[in-house]
Structures are given as C-alpha cells and as structure tokens.
N, C-alpha and C positions, 0 to 999 in steps of 0.2 A: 501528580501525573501517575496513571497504571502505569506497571511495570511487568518486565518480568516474574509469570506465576500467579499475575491477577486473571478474574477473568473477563475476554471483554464482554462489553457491556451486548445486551438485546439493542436493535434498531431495523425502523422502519422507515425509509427514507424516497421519497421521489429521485428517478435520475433520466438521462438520455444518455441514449445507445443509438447506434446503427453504424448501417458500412459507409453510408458515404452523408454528406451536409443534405443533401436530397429527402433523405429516407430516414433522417433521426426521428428517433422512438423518442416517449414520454411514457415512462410506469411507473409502478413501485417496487421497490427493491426490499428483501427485509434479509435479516441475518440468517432466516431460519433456510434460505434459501443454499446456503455455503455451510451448514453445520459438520455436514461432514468430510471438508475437506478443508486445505489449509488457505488462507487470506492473506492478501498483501495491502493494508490499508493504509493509504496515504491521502495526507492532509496537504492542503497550500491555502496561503492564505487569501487569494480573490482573483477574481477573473480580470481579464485584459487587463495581465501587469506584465515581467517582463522575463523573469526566472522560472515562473508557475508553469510555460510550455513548454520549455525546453526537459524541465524535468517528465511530464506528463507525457510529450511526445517518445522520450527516450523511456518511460515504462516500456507505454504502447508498443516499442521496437523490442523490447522482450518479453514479450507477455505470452508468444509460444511458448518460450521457453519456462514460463510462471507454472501455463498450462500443463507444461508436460511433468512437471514434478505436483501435479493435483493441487496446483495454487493458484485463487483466482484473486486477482487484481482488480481494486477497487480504490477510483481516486475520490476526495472530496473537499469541498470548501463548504462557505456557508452560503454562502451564492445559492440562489434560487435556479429551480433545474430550468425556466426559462431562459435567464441568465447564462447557466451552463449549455443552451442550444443555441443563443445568437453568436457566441463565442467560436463552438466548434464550425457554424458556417462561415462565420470572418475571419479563420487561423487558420492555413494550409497544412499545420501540421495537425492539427486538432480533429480534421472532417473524419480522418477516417480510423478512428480511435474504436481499439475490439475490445474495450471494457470499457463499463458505463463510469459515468462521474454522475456523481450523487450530490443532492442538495442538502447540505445541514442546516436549511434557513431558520430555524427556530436555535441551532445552536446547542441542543440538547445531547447528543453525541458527544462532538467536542466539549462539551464542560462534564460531561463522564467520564471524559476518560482524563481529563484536565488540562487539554489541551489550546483551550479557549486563552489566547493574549490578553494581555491587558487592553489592549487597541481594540480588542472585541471582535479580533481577524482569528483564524485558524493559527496555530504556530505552524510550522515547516514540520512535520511528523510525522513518522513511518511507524507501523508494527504488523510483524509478523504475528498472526495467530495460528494456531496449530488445529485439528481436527474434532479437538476437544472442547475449543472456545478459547483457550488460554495461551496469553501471549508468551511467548518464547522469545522476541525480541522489541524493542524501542528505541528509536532513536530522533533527536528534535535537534535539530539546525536553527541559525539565527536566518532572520528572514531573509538576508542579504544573499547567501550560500547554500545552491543548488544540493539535492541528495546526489548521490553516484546509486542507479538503480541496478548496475552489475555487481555491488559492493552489497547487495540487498540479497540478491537472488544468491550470490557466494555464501551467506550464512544463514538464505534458508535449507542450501543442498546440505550446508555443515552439521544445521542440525537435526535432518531428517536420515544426518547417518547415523543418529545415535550413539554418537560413538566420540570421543576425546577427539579437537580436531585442533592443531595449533595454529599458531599466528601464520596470517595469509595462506591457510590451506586451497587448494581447490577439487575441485570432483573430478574424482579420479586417481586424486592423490592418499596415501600413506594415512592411516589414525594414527593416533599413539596410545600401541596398547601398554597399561600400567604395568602390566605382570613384567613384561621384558624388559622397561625401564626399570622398575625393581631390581632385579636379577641380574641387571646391567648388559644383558643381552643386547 
C-alpha cells in the first residue's frame, strides 16, 4: 500500500455529482483537476451495503469544512458511476452529497495505490494528499469498522500547521515548539 511521502498515483475516473437525486450529473473527473490543492480520498468497499453510508454521509456533513481548509473530498469504490447514481437516488442520505463519488470500475486506482482486497472489493481507505500530489497521511480499517471523518479533517488541519502537533491536538490548540522543550521552558 502508498504511504506516507509516496506520490499519489495520476487518475481519470467517471463519477456523479449533483445537489439533489433529481439533477445527478455523470462526468469525468481526473486528478489534474485538484493538483493544486489538498485531497480527501476515501475508498469503501461497494454500494448498497450498510457501513459505506453512514461513513459517506458523515463526510458529506464536513465537507465545508474540508472546503475551507483548500481540501476537496473525493469518495470511491469500484462500483461503476451508474451504480454510484441508482444508489444516491435510493439512500436519503446519499441524494444530496456535495462531492462527487467516483467509479473505479476497472479497479486501476485502487490496485495503485494497493488498496485493492483480496475479495476484489475496495479495502475501507483514506489518504490525505497534500497540494503537491503527496500523501501525508493513510489510513485502512477492516471492512466491518466505519472511519471517524472528524478524526480525518483533525490531522489534516495538524498537518497543514506545519508545525509539531501532539497526541489529540486540535485547531486552535498549542504546537510543540522544540526549542522550549529543550530549554525546558
């Protein structure tokens, strides 16, 4: 699997968008589109299952907030973007999703980045990528155990302070600068 300091991969992918189940879009989506800002790419492994919305849903409820730190939020499976629109019309929480879910139907993506199961499903997978292309963080759950998307957006503000942040810091809160802890300041 990439890691932290690799970089991710190029991708061109189909997905649906829109504001409501009415008015979902079908396009292309590609990376060159986000190059210069920071990415929230999360993986689930297949539609109409049972843990994949609730996680998806509780992005979508911070995705202002993604927005506002220049990070755009991008979900996907291998599910084909058809698939990903009968979905968001039959899920209440789904209709009105403000980032697109993207189709990895050939699976090319996910086995880039090695994320591809053995079951040939998506693993449960998150990375943050930074504005450079390169991921700064990863994290892969077992398929059973939803991500925490606030626990997501806490260490991408950590690491866009550049700065030393300790255990369960939050924004707003204290770095720890070296020198004073030297000094024992």
């Amino acid at each position: 699997m990439l890691t932290v300091g690799d970089k991710f991969p190029a991708w061109k992918l189909m997905g649906v968008e829109g504001p409501s189940a009415d008015k979902l879009e079908l396009k292309e989506y590609s990376s060159e589109q986000y190059r210069n800002s920071w990415q929230v790419v999360f993986f689930w492994p297949k539609d109409f299952t049972f843990v994949c919305p609730t996680e998806i849903a509780a992005f979508g409820r911070l995705n202002e907030e993604f927005a506002d730190r220049d990070a755009q939020v991008l979900g996907l499976s291998g599910d084909s973007e058809f698939v990903h629109h009968a979905w968001r019309k039959d899920h209440p929480d789904l209709a009105d999703l403000p980032f697109p879910m993207l189709a990895d139907s050939k699976h090319e993506l996910m086995r880039a980045l090695g994320v591809e199961g053995e079951d040939g499903f998506a693993q449960r997978a998150v990375f943050v990528v930074d504005q450079n292309g390169e991921i700064q963080f990863s994290m892969v759950t077992a398929g059973s155990v939803g991500r925490n998307p606030k626990e997501v957006l806490r260490v991408l503000d950590a690491l866009q302070t550049d700065e030393l942040c300790p255990c369960n810091w939050n924004k707003g809160e204290q770095t720890l600068d070296p020198v004073a802890l030297l000094s024992g300041e």
